[in-house]
C-alpha positions in Angstrom: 0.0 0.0 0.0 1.0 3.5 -1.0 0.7 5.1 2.7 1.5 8.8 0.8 -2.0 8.0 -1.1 -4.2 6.7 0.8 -4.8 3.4 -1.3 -7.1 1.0 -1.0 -5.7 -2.8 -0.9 -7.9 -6.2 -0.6 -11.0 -3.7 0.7 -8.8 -3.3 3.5 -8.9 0.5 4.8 -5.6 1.7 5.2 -6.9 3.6 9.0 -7.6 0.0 9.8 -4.6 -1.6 9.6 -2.3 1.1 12.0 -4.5 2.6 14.8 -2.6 4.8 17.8 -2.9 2.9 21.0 -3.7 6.0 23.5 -1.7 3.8 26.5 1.4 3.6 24.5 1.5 6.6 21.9 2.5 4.2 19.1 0.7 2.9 16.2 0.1 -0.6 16.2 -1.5 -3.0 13.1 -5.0 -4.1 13.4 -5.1 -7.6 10.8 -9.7 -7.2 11.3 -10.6 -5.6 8.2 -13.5 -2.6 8.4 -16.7 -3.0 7.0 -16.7 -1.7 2.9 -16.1 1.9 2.9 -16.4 4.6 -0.4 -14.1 4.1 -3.0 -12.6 7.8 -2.8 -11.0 7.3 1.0 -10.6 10.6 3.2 -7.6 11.8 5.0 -8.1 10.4 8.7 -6.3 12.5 11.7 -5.7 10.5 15.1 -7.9 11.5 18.1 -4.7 13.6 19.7 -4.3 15.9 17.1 -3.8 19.8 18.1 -4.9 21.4 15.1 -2.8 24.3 16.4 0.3 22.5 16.1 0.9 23.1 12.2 0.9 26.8 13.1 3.9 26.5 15.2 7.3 26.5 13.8 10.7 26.3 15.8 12.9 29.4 15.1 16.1 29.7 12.8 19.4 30.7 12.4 22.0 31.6 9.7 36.7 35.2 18.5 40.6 35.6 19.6 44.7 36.6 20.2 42.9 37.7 23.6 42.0 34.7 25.4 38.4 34.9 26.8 37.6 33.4 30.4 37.6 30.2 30.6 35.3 27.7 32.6 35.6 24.6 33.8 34.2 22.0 31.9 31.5 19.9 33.5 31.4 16.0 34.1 30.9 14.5 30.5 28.5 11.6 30.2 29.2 8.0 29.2 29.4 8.1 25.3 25.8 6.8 24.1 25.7 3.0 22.9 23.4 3.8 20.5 24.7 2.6 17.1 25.6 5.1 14.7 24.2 5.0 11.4 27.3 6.1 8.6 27.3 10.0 9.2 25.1 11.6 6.0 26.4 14.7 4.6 26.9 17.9 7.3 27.7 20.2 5.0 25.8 23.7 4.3 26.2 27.3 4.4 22.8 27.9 6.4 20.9 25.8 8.8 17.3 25.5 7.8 16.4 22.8 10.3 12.7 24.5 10.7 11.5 23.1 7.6 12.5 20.1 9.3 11.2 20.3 12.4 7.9 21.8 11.1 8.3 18.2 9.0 8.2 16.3 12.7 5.4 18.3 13.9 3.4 17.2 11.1 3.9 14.1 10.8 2.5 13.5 14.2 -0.7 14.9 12.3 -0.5 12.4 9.2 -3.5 10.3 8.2 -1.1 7.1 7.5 1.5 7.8 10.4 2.7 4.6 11.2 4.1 3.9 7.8 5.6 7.0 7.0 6.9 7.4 10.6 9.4 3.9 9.7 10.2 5.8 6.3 11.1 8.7 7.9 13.2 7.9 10.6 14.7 5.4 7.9 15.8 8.7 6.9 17.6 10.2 10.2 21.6 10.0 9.9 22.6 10.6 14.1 26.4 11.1 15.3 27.1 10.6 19.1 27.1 14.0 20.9 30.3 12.3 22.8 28.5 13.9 26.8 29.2 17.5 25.2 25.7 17.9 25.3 22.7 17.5 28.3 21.2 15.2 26.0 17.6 16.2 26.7 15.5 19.0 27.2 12.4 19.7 29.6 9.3 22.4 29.7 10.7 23.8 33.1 13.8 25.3 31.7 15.5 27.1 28.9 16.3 24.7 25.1 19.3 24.9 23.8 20.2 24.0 20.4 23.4 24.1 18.5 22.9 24.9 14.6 26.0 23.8 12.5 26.9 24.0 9.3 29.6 23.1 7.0 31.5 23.6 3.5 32.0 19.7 3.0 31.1 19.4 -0.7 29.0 16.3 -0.1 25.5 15.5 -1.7 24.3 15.9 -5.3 25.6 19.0 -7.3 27.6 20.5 -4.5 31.0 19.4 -6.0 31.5 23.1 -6.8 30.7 24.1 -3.6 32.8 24.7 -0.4 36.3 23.3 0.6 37.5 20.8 -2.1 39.3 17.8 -0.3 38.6 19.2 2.9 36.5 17.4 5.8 34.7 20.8 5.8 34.9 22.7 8.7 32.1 24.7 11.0 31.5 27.1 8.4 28.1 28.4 9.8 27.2 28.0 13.6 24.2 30.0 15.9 22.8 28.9 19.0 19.3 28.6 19.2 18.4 29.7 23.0 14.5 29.3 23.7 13.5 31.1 27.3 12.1 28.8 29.8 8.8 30.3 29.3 9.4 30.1 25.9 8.0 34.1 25.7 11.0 35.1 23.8 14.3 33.3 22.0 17.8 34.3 20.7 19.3 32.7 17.5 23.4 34.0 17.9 26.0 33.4 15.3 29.4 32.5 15.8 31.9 34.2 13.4 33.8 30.9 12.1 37.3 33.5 11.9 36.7 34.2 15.3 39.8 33.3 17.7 38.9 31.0 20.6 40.1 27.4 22.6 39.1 24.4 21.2 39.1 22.1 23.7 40.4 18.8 24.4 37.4 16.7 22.6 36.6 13.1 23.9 35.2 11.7 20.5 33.7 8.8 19.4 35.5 6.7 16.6 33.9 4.7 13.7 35.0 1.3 15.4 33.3 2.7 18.9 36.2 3.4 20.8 37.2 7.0 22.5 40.1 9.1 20.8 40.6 12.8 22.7 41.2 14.6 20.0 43.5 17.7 21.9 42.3 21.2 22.1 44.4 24.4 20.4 43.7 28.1 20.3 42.5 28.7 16.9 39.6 29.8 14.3 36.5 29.0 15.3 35.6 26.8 12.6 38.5 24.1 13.1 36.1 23.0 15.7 34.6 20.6 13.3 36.0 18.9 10.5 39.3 19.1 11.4 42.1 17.0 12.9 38.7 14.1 13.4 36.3 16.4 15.0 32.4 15.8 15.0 30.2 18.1 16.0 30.3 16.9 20.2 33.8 19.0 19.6 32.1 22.0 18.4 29.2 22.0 21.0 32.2 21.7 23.8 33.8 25.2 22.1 30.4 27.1 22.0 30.1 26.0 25.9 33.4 26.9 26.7 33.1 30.2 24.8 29.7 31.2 26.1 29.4 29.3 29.2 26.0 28.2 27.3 25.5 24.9 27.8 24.2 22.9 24.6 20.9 20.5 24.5 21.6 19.3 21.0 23.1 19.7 18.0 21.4 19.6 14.2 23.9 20.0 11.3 22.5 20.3 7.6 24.1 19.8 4.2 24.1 22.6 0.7 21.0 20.3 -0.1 18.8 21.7 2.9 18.8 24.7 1.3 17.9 23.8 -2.2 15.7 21.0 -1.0 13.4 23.3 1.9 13.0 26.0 0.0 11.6 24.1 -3.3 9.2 22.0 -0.9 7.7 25.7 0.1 7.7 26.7 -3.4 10.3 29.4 -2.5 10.5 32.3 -0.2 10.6 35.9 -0.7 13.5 37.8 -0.1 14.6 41.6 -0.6 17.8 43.2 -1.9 18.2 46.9 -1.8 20.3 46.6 -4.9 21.1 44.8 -7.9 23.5 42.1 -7.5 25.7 39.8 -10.0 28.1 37.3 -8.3 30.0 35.4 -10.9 31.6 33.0 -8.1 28.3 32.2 -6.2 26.5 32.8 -9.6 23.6 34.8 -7.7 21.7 36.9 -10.3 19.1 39.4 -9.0 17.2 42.2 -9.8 16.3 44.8 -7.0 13.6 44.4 -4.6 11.3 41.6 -3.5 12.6 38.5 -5.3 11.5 35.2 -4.4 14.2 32.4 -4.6 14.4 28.6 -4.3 16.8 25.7 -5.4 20.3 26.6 -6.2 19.1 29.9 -6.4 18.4 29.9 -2.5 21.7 28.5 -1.8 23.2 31.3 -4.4 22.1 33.8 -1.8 22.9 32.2 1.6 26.6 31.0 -0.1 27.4 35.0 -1.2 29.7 37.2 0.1 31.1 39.6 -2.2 27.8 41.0 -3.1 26.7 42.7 0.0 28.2 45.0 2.6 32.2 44.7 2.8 32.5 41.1 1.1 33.1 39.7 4.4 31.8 37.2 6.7 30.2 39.1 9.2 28.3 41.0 6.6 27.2 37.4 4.7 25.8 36.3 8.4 23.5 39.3 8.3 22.3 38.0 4.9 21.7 34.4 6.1 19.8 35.4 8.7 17.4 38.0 6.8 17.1 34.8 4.8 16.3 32.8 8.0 13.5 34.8 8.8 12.1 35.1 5.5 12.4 31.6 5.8 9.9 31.4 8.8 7.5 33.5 7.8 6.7 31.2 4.5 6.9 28.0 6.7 4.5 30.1 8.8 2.0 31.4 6.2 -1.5 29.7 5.6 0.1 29.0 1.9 2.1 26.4 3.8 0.7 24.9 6.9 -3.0 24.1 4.9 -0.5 22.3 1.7 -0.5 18.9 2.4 1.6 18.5 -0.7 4.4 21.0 1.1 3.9 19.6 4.7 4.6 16.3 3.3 7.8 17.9 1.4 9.1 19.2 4.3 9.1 16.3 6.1 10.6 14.3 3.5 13.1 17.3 2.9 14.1 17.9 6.5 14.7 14.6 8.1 17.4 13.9 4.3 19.2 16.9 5.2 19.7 16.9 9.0 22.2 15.0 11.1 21.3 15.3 14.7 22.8 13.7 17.8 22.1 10.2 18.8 20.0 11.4 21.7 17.4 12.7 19.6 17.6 10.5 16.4 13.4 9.4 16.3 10.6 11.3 14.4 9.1 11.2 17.9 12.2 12.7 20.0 12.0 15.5 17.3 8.4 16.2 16.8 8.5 16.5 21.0 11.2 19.6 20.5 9.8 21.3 17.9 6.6 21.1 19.6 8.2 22.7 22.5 9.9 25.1 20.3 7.3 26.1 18.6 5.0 28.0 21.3 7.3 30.7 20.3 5.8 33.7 18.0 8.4 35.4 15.0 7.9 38.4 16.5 9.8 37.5 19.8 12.7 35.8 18.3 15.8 37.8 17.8 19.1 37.1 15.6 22.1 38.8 16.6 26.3 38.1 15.8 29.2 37.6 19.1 30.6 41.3 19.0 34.3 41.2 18.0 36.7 43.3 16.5 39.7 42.5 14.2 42.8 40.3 15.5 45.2 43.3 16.8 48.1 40.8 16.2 47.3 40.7 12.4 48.8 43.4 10.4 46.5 41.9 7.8 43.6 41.8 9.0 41.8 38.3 8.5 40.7 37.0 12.0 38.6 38.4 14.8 38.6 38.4 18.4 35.7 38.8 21.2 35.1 42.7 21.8 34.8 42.8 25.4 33.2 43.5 27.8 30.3 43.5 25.2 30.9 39.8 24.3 30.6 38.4 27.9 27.3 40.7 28.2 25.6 39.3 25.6 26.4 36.1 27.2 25.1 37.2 30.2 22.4 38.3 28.7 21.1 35.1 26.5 21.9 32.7 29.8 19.7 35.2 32.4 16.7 34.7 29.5 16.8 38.4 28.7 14.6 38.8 25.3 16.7 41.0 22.9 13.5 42.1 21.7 11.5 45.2 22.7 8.4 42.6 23.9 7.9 43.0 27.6 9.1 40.3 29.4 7.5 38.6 32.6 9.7 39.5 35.9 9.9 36.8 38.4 8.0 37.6 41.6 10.4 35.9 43.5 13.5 37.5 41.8 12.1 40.9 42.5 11.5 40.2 46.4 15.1 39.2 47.1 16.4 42.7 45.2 13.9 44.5 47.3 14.9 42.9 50.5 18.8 42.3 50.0 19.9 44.8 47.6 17.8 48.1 48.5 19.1 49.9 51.4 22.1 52.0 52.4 25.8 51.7 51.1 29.1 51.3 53.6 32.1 53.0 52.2 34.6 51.1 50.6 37.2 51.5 52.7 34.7 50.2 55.2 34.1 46.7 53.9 36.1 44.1 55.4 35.8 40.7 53.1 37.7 37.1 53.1 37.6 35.8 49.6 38.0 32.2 48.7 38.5 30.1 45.7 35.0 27.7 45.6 35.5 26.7 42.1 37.0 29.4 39.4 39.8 29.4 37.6 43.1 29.0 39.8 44.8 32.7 40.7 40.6 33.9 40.7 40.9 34.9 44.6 44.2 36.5 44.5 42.8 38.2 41.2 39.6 39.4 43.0 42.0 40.6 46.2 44.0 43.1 44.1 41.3 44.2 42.2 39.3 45.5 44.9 42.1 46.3 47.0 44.2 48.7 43.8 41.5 49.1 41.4 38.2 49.8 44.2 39.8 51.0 47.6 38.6 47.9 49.2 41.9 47.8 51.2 40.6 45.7 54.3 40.6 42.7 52.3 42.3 39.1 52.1 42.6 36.0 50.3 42.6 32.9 52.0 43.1 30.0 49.1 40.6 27.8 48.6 37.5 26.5 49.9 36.0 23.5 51.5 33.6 22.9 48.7 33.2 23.7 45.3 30.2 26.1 44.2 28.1 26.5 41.1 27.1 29.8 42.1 29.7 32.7 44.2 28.1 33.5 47.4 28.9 36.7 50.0 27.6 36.0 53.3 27.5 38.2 55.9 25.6 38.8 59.5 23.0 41.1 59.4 24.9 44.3 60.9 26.8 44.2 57.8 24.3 44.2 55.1 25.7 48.0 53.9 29.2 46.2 53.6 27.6 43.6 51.7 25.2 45.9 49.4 28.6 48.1 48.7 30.1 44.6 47.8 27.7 43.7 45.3 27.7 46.9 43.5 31.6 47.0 43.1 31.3 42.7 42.2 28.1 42.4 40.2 27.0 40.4 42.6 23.3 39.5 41.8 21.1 39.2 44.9 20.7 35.7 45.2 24.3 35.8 45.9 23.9 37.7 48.7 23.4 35.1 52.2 22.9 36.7 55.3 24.1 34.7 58.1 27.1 34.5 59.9 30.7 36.4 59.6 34.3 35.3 60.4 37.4 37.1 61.2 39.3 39.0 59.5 43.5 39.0 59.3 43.0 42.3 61.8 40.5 39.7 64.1 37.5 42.0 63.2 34.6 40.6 61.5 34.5 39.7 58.0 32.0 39.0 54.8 32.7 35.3 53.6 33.2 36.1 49.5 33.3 33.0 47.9 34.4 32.3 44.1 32.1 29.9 42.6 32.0 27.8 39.3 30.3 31.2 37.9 33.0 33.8 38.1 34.3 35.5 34.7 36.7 37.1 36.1 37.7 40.6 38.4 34.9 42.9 37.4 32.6 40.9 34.9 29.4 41.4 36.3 27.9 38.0 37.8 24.3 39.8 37.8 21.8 39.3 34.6 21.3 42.2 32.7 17.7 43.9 32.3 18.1 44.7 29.5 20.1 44.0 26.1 23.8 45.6 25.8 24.3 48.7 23.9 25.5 48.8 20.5 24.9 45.2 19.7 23.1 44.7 15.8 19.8 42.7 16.3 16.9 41.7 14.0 13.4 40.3 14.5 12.2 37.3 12.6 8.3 39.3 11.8 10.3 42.0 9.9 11.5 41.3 6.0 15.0 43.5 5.8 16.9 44.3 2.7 20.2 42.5 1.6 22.7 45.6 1.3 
């Protein structure tokens, strides 16, 4: 039987032979044929369908000679036993994984699911994610999902693309951060010329055994491709560059492109100029122009036609293109096409490789449910600030731009919407800065603090001490080494008559007020009392802010998915 039609076989009807057992979730076959039904058979739903669902769509996405702060890395997991299907192509210049996961939400809405569910995840290529990622995700916290993609010239008529010879490399990366009340999200791209650590990457091997494949400062995009590394590798470099810490990973090939966009009959795009780009042979006309096939992946793959012919201007591009992207996966042309759901599907689970924690048509329709309670006009694209290499004389690289950078991260991690939407303020949050933070201020000279190491980097309290002591007249002040335990979080506690000290503190450490602990003191060197500062897994250094910002940094280029903007 042709499950894509609907066909009749033996007066058998198709609906009777897979049913959905409600206990289990899965579809299981019914050998008792139905009674004779009409010879033209209608498209049957199952009882759970959320007629809703096809309207929501998961969003989309398109440092440094200075060494940014680095973090210790958390305990990896066990490598997953899962067996690894022969990695598909990875390569592609944009990651278009909606289509895809629009694909898994529909599926679940398919008359014939059962069927089409095999055939699909028939289609799913998974690589192990190595324990670089949490390997789940849940409704009671923040998603995220790392968006990869490479210039491997791998599937049909991509030999002219990308890096000839090469393994291909992460060429295009964002980060997909959906808030925990999934109000709001954050799509950031990673410059790949952008200096940072690899780290040492425990990787799984084609035989099943463990190589570490050992970290170096470099480009960005070395963190796949190269020297053996899978995408786990480039998940640990986002987490150790952001101190984001990655759910999954999706990477797509050049086809996802070409593939997506014809299964939408196109999407509409706008240039502000004409442009005619012999080496990614885009050829278009000014104004609204809609594009599909190679045409599409013209578009996302140039970069001498818009802004200065670099990268960071091409990223801007590919992410107008994202969001044009959405909207069409988003419009009533699409979700009511069963002809384009069914292409998207088929389309989106070809293209993607995910990691072997999520590798099932159910596993992904359950995300991009989850991801798709967002609206457009709520999710934001912006680019890591950074500024060219100041060691180059010719400039090719780039660097973080600080203290910008580590705001931004700040920023995404305390669930801060870039957007201008008002966000919901936790009650709770608001009653500990009213009742810790809001009240006079000692002096600095004043404050008498012992700080201790309870996690950061080594040197971090001896860091801290000269800091406030040289840089913020903290002078009554000491460092006593390490800790007895290892935080997550830097604490300051203090007993209540020193609450000023400890407000003055905060200010001059960022110290958010769930840092704060009232309690008890100790002594000091001098045998005076004493605030108990203690350096948790958290700290960015003497001076970064530890606090969530309000409100997005200054200066920073964002865009809005809701809004079409012209290529320049």
């Amino acid at each position: 039987m042709d499950a894509l039609g609907r066909g009749r076989a033996d007066d058998i009807d198709p609906a009777d032979q897979w049913v959905l057992n409600p206990n289990t979730g899965d579809y299981e076959l019914r050998l008792q044929p139905s009674a004779p039904q009409s010879t033209v058979p209608r498209p049957r739903r199952t009882a759970t369908v959320n007629r809703s669902v096809g309207t929501t769509v998961p969003p989309h996405i398109d440092p440094g000679a200075v060494p940014g702060p680095r973090r210790r890395r958390p305990l990896e997991e066990p490598p997953s036993r899962r067996k690894v299907r022969p990695e598909k192509s990875k390569g592609k210049k944009v990651l278009l994984w909606t289509g895809g996961a629009m694909a898994f939400v529909l599926v679940g809405v398919s008359g014939a699911g059962y069927l089409y569910y095999r055939h699909l995840n028939g289609n799913i290529t998974s690589v192990s994610d190595d324990g670089a990622g949490t390997g789940g995700f849940s409704k009671d916290r923040a998603i995220n999902i790392l968006l990869i993609g490479t210039d491997k010239r791998t599937g049909a008529g991509n030999a002219g693309y990308g890096d000839s010879g090469s393994p291909g490399h992460a060429d295009t990366t964002l980060v997909l951060h959906v808030s925990k009340d999934r109000s709001n999200a954050t799509v950031l791209s990673i410059p790949r010329d952008l200096i940072t650590d690899i780290p040492d990457c425990p990787t799984t091997q084609e035989d099943g055994s463990q190589k570490v494949i050992t970290g170096e400062r470099t480009r960005f995009n070395n963190s796949l491709g190269q020297k053996g590394r899978t995408p786990s590798c480039t998940m640990r470099t986002v987490t150790e560059l952001t101190g984001l810490k990655m759910d999954h990973f999706m990477v797509a090939d050049f086809n996802a492109v070409k593939t997506l966009t014809t299964a939408v009959d196109g999407v509409t795009v706008c240039l502000a100029k004409d442009v005619n780009d012999p080496q990614s042979k885009l050829n278009l006309k000014a104004g609204n122009r809609k594009i599909e096939g190679e045409t599409a992946l013209a578009f996302v793959r140039t970069r001498k036609s818009f802004g200065n012919s670099g990268d960071l201007d091409r990223i801007k591009v590919q992410q107008q293109f994202l969001a044009a992207l959405m909207r069409k996966l988003k419009s009533n042309d699409t979700l009511t096409s069963p002809t384009k759901l069914l292409d998207l599907a088929e389309a989106g689970t070809k293209a993607l490789t995910v990691d072997s924690k999520i590798s099932s048509i159910n596993k992904l329709r359950a995300l991009a449910m989850e991801l798709g309670k967002l609206d457009t006009k709520n999710l934001s694209f912006t680019t890591v600030p950074v500024a060219d290499n100041p060691a180059e004389k010719v400039k090719v690289t780039v660097v973080l731009q600080e203290p910008q950078a580590q705001q931004l991260f700040s920023t995404i991690k305390g669930d801060v919407s870039l957007t201008e939407v008002k966000q919901q303020q936790k009650k709770k949050e608001k009653a500990a800065v009213a009742a810790r933070l809001k009240g006079s201020r000692s002096a600095a000279s004043d404050v008498r603090v012992n700080i201790y190491n309870g996690g950061a980097p080594g040197g971090s309290a001896q860091e801290t001490l000269n800091f406030l002591q040289i840089e913020q007249g903290v002078t009554k002040s000491s460092q006593l080494g390490n800790a007895d335990e290892t935080l997550a979080k830097t604490t300051l506690e203090y007993s209540p008559d020193q609450a000023p000290q400890a407000r003055k503190l905060a200010d001059i450490m960022g110290l958010p007020a769930s840092a704060l602990k009232p309690g008890q003191s100790e002594q000091s060197a001098q045998g005076l009392p004493a605030m108990i500062l203690t350096l948790g897994e958290d700290y960015q250094g003497a001076g970064v802010s530890l606090s969530a910002p309000t409100t997005a940094p200054e200066g920073i280029e964002k865009a809005t998915a809701d809004k079409a903007v012209c290529a320049k």
